[in-house]
C-alpha positions, 0 to 999 in steps of 0.5 A: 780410518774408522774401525767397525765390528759386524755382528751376524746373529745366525742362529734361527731356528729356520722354523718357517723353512721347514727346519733347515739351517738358513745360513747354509741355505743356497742362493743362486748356488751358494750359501745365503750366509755367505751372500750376507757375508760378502759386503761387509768382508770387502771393506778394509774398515771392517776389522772384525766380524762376530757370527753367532752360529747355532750349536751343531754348524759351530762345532763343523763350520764349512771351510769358507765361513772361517777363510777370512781371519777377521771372522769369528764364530760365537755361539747363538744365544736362545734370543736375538739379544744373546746373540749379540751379546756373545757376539760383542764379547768376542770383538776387541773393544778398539773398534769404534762402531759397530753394526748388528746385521741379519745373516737372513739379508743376503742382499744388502748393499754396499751403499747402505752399509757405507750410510750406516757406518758414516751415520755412526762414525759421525755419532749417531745410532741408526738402523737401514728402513724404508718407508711403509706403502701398504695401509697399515691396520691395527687390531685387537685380540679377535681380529677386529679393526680398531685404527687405521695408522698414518703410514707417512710416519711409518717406516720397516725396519731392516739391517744394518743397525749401526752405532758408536761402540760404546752406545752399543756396549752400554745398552746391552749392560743395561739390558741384561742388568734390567732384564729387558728385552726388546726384538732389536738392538736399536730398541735397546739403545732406545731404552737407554735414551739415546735418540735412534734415526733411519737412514735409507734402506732398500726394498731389495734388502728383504729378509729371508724367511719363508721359501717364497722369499727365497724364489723373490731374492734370487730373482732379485739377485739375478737382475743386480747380476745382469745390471752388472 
């Protein structure tokens, strides 16, 4: 059996919330956090899983966040990157992929989790997306229009973000070696040439961000609930 590790940065400021912890933020009555939480915890391959939390929820984490043993609660890091990296020091180092996962995805699927993890299993680095329908516009510093971009190769990226440990591992060395940064892992993995693939996502797998999105992943939720 493949042995996976899950690292859940958690730690954002919640600034388009109005400050409110996402995390904790209910859904449908329970909290987004552990909506998020829930797939990954369902899989036996799943041997551990790495949540970085911010300082306050750390210190007085509800009780349901530390029920299953194989969590382990990291502190967040002032960048995404840190996150992680406090997350990866925290998972043993038998496990043979790792996923990078939103805590602010609620939705995401046990068949887009499945793809991620057989993607990496078989030696790839992959992240979930799903292919751009709007026209995408690319502007300069005064808002003026200089390109319009051909959407057939573009594709929004979402989480999971999947790879062989040892990839992973690597790129954040490197990173924090090189002091690069990057607003995701697969651009770490990238920037150590290792080739990044998409693999479906979902566009109900939406991020949490606003408080319309909100409104959008409950009814989202209550429609995969009354499809049984």
């Amino acid at each position: 059996m493949t042995r996976v590790g899950v690292i859940i940065p958690a730690g954002g400021a919640g600034i388009r919330m109005g400050g409110v912890s996402k995390p904790l933020l209910p859904l449908r009555g329970t909290p987004i956090l552990a909506h998020t939480l829930a797939p990954f915890c369902a899989r036996p391959d799943v041997i551990a899983i790495a949540i970085a939390l911010p300082e306050p929820l750390l210190q007085q984490p509800p009780p349901w966040l530390t029920a299953d043993q194989r969590v382990r609660l990291v502190a967040a890091g002032p960048e995404r990157a840190d996150s992680v990296r406090n997350g990866l020091a925290a998972i043993t180092e038998d496990v043979d992929v790792l996923l990078v996962h939103d805590a602010a995805r609620p939705l995401v699927s046990a068949d887009i989790i499945e793809r991620c993890i057989a993607a990496a299993a078989g030696g790839r680095s992959v992240i979930a997306a799903v292919r751009v329908v709007d026209t995408i516009k690319q502007v300069d510093e005064s808002g003026g229009v200089v390109d319009t971009l051909d959407r057939s190769r573009l594709w929004a990226a979402q989480t999971p973000q999947a790879f062989p440990a040892a990839v992973l591992r690597a790129a954040h060395v490197r990173a924090a070696a090189e002091r690069f940064s990057a607003t995701d892992d697969a651009a770490l993995v990238a920037h150590c040439g290792t080739p990044v693939t998409v693999v479906p996502g979902d566009t109900a797998n939406i991020k949490i961000t606003t408080p319309a999105d909100v409104t959008v992943a409950e009814a989202l939720l209550a429609r995969r609930r009354s499809a049984g």
